[in-house]
One Martini backbone bead per residue (centre of mass of N, CA, C, O) as a GRO file, in nm:
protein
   93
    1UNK     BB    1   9.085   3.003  -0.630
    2UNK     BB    2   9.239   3.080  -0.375
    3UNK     BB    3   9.148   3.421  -0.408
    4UNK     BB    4   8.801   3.334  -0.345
    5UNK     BB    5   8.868   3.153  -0.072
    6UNK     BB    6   9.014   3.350   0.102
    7UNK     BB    7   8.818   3.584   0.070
    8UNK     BB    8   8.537   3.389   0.200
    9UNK     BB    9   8.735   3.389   0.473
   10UNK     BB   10   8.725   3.693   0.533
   11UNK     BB   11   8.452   3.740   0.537
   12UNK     BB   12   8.433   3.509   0.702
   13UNK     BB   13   8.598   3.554   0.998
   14UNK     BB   14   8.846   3.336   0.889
   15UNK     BB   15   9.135   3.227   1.026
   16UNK     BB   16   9.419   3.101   0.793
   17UNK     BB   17   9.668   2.997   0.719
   18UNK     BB   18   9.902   2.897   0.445
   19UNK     BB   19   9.905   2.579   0.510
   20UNK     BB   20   9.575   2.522   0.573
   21UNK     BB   21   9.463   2.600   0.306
   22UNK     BB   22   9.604   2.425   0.172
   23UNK     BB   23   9.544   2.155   0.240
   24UNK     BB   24   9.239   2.232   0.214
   25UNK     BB   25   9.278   2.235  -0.120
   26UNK     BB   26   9.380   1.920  -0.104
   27UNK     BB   27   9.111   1.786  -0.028
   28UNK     BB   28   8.948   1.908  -0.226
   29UNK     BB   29   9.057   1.814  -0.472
   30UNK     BB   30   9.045   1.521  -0.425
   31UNK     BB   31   8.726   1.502  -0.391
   32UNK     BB   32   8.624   1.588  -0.676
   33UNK     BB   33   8.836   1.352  -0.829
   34UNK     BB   34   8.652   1.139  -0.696
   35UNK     BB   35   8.361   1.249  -0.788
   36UNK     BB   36   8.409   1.255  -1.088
   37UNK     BB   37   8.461   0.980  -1.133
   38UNK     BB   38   8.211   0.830  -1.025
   39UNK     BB   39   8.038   0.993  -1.218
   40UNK     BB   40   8.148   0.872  -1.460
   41UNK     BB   41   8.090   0.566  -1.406
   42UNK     BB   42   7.759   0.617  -1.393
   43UNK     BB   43   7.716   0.745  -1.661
   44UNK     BB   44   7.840   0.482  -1.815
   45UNK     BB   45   7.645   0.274  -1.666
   46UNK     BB   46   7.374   0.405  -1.775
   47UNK     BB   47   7.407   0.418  -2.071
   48UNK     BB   48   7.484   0.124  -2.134
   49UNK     BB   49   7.194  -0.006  -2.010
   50UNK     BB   50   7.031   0.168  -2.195
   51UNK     BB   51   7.161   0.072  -2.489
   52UNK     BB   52   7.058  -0.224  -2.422
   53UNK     BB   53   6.818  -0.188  -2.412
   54UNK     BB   54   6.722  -0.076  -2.667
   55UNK     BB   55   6.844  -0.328  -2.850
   56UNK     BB   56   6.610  -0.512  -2.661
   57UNK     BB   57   6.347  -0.449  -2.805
   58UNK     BB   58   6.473  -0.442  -3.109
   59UNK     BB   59   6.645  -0.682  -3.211
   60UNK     BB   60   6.968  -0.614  -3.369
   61UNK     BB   61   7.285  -0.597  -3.542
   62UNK     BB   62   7.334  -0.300  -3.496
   63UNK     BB   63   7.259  -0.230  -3.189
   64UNK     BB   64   7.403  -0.484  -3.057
   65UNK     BB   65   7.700  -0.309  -3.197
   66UNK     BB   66   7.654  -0.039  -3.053
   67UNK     BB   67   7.652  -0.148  -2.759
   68UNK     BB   68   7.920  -0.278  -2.765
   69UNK     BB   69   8.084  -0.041  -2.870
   70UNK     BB   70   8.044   0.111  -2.618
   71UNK     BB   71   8.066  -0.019  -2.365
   72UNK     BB   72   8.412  -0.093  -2.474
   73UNK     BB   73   8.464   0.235  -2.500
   74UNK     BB   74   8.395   0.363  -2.220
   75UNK     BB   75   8.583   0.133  -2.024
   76UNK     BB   76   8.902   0.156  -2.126
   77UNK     BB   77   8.970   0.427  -1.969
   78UNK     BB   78   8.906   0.328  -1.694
   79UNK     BB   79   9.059   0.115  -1.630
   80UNK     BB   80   9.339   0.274  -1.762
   81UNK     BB   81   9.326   0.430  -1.470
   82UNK     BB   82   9.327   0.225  -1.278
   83UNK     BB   83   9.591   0.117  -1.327
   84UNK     BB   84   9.745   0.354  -1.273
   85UNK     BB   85   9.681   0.422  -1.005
   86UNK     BB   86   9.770   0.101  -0.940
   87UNK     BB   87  10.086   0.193  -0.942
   88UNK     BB   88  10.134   0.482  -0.809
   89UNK     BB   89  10.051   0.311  -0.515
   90UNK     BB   90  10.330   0.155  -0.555
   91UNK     BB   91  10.607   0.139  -0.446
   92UNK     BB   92  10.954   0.227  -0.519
   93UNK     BB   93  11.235   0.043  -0.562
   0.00000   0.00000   0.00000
């Protein structure tokens, strides 16, 4: 990745030193870190919503048993990222 964005900023014109690029490409990598967590979590919150629909349209014992099973089966991961994270942030002493 750094030799694509390298050359991509030497075809345009922009001379940045390699501190900066540095930079720019960990906040960059935050960003989409950011981003792509974000996004896992309402594709997560929109497909559990989707099939508590499904199974209340025409409720059932087997439904309803697939549905909280989705949708504690998905969200114990986010939590415990969610935990990792503010562990992380954190000092140590």
């Amino acid at each position: 990745m750094d030799v694509v964005f390298l050359t991509t900023m030497m075809k345009a014109g922009l001379r940045m030193n390699e501190d900066q690029v540095k930079a720019l490409l960990t906040y960059i990598t935050v960003g989409m870190q950011i981003l792509s967590a974000r996004i896992m979590l309402l594709l997560a919150i929109s497909m559990a919503f989707s099939l508590f629909c499904w199974a209340m349209y025409i409720p059932d014992t087997n439904r309803i048993v697939i549905a909280t099973l989705f949708g504690v089966l998905v969200f114990i991961p986010i939590l415990t990222l969610d935990k990792k994270e503010k562990q992380n942030e954190r000092p140590e002493s």
